[in-house]
C-alpha positions in Angstrom: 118.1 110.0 94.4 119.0 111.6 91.0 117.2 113.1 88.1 118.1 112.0 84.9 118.2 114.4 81.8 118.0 112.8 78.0 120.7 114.6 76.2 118.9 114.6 73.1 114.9 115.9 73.2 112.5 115.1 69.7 111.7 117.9 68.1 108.4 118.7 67.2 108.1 118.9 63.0 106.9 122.9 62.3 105.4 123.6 58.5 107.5 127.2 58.6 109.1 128.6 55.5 112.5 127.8 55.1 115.3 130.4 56.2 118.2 130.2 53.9 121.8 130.6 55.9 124.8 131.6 54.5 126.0 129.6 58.0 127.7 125.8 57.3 125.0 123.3 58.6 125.1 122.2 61.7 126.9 119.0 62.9 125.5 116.2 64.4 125.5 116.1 68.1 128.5 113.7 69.1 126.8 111.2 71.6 127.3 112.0 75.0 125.9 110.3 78.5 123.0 112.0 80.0 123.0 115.0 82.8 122.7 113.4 86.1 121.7 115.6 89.0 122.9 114.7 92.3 120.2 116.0 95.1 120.7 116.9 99.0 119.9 114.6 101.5 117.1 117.5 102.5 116.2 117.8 98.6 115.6 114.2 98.3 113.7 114.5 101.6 111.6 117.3 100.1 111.0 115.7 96.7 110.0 112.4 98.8 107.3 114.3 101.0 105.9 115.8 97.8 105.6 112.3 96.7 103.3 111.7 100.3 106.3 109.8 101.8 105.6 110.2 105.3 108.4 111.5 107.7 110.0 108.0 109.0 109.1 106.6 105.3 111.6 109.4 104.4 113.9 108.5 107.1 114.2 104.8 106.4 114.4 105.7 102.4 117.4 107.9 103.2 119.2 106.2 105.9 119.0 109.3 108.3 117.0 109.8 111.7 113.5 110.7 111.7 114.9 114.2 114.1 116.8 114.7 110.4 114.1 114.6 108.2 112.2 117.0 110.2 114.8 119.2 109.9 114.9 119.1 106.6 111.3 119.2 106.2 111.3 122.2 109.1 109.2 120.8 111.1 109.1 121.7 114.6 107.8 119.4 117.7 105.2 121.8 119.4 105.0 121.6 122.9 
């Protein structure tokens, strides 16, 4: 699983006075490939159960044991 960030955001248009700069104006932001986060194996397991995955939902998703997610999640077999 990984979270993709848009390297440019729209900006919201303001009716503020304008500030005069002595400063060169700025330069175009040179295209470049959005930020990718990569996420743990528990992360993804966490984000997944806050999505009401249930624990062997999680498991399959992920390709891990059920005894793994629980871990993850810590949770406990009680006796």
């Amino acid at each position: 699983m990984s979270l993709t960030i848009p390297s440019s955001f729209p900006t919201a248009s303001h009716d503020a006075p304008s500030v005069s700069s002595t400063a060169p104006p700025a330069q175009p932001a040179a295209e470049s490939a959005p930020y990718v986060v990569k996420l743990t194996e528990a992360e993804q397991a966490y984000q997944l159960s806050l999505q009401d995955q249930t624990v062997p939902q999680i498991a399959d998703k992920l390709s891990v044991t059920v005894a793994a997610v629980n871990s993850y999640l810590g949770i406990t077999n009680s006796s």
